[in-house]
C-alpha positions as CSV (number, residue, x, y, z in Angstrom):
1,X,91.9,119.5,95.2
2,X,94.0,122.2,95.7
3,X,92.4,123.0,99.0
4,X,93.5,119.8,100.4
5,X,95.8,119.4,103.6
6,X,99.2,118.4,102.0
7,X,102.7,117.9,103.5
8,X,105.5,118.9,100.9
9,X,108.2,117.1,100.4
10,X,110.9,118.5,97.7
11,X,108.8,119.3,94.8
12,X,105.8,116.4,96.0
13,X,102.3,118.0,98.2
14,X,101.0,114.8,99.3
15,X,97.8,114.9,100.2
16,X,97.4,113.9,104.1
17,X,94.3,112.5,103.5
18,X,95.4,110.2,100.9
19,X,98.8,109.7,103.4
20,X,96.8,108.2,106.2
21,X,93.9,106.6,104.1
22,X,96.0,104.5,102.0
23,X,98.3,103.2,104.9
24,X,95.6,102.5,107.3
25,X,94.1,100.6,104.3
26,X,97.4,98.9,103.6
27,X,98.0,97.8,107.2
28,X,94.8,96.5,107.7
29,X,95.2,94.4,104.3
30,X,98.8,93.4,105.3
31,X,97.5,92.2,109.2
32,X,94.9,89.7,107.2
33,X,97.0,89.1,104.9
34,X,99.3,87.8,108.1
35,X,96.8,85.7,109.4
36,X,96.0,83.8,106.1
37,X,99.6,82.8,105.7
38,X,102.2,84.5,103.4
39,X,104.0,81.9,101.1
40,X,106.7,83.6,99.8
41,X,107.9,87.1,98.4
42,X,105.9,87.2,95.2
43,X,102.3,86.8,97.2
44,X,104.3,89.8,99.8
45,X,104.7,92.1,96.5
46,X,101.3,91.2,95.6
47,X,99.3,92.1,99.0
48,X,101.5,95.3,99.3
49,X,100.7,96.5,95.1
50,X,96.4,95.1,95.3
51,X,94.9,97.3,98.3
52,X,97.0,100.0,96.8
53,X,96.0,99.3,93.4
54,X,92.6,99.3,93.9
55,X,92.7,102.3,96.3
56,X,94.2,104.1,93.5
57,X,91.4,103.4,91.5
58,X,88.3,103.9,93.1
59,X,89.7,107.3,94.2
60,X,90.3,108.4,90.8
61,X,86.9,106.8,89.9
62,X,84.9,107.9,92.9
63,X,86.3,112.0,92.6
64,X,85.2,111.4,88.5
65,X,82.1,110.7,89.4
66,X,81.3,112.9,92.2
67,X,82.6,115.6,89.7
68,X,80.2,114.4,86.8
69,X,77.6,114.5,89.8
70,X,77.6,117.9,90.3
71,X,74.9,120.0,88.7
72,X,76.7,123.1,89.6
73,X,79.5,122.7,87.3
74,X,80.6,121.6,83.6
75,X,81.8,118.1,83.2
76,X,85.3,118.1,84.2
77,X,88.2,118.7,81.2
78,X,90.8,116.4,80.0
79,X,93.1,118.4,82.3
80,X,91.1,118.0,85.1
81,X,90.8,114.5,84.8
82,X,94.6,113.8,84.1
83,X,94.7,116.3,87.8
84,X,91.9,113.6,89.2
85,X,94.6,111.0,88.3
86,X,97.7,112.1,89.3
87,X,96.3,112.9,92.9
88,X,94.9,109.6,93.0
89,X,98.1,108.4,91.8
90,X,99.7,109.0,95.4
91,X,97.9,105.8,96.8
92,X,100.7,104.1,94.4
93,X,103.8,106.4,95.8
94,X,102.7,104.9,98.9
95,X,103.7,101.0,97.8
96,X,107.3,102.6,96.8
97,X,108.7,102.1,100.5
98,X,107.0,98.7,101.0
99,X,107.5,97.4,97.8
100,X,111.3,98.3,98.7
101,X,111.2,95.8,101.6
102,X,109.8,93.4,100.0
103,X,112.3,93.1,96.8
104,X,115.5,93.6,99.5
105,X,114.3,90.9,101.7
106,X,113.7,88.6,98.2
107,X,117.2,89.4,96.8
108,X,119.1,89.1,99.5
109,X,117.6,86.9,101.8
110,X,117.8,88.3,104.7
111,X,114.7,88.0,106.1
112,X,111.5,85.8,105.1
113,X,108.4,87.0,103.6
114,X,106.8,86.9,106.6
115,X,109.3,89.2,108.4
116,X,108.8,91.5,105.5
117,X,105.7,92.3,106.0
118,X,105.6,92.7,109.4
119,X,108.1,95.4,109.2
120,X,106.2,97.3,106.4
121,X,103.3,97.5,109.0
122,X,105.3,98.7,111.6
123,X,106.8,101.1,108.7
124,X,103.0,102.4,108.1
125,X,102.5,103.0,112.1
126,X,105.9,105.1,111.8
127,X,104.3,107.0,108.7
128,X,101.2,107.3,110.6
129,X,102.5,109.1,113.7
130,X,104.9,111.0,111.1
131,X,102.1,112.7,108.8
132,X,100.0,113.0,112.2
133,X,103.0,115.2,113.4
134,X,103.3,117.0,110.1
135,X,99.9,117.7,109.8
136,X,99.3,119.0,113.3
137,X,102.4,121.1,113.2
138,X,101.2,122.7,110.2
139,X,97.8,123.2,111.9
140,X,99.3,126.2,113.3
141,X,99.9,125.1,116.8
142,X,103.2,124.2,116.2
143,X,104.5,121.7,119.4
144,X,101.4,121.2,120.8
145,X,99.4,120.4,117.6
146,X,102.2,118.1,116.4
147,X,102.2,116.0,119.5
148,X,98.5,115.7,119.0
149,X,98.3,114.7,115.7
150,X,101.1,111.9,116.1
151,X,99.2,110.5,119.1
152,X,96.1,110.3,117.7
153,X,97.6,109.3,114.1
154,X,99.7,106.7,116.8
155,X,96.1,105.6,118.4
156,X,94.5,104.8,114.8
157,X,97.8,102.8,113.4
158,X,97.4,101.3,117.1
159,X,94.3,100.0,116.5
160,X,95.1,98.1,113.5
161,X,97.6,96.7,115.4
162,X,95.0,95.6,118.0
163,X,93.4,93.8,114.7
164,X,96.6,91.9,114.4
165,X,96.2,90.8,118.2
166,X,92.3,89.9,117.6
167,X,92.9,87.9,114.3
168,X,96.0,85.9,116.1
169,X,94.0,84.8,118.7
């Protein structure tokens, strides 16, 4: 794990993969989630905390096991598995923002649950075309990578998007 692409962020390396798989996972839940109907801010807390939940999980799981797998290497440490945890752990960090809307909008009531959601997708396209930015500039090709990478991370939170359109009509 300590290979993987990261963007730092004070004392925080977040993993880009994790960044991008977790909020494209997130969105997609939160556009069904749309279409179904959303009652009211507790059901809003609870779509934003299950995908991310479960994400968490079978990550941490899923390295655990591919680890175990391995019949080039020792069965992972206690250390290694509290490592496997706290990487996987970032799926969680990335409810913090969401979760944030959604416990402002049910305090104050400025907006509906419905409106809450919607803006924590179009938070996750924004963090999408960020992290594409990020990670392109640190690709090494500085202006020209970071435009790339927040296109095409643009294009996929697009697409989910285009979901939205699909499931609305």
């Amino acid at each position: 794990m300590n290979d993987t692409p990261v963007v730092r962020w004070g004392p925080l390396r977040l993993d880009v993969e994790i960044g991008v798989e977790g909020t494209v996972v997130l969105m997609t839940v939160l556009v069904v989630a749309l279409d179904r109907g959303i009652e009211d801010f507790v059901v809003a807390g609870q779509v934003v905390l299950g995908p991310l939940i479960a994400a968490f999980a079978a990550h941490a799981f899923a390295t655990s096991l591919a680890r175990r797998a391995r019949h080039d290497l020792p069965p992972p440490t206690r250390a290694e598995l509290r490592q496997v945890r706290r990487h996987s752990a970032q799926f969680l960090l990335l409810g913090v923002l969401p979760l944030l809307v959604v416990v402002v909008g049910g305090v104050s009531g400025l907006y509906d649950p419905v409106t809450a959601i919607d803006a924590v997708i179009w938070l996750g396209l924004a963090f999408l075309v960020a992290i594409g930015g990020i990670a392109g500039w640190r690709a090494g090709r500085r202006w020209t990578g970071a435009l790339r990478g927040a296109v095409g991370a643009g294009v996929l939170g697009l697409v989910v998007l285009l979901l939205r359109l699909v499931l609305e009509h």
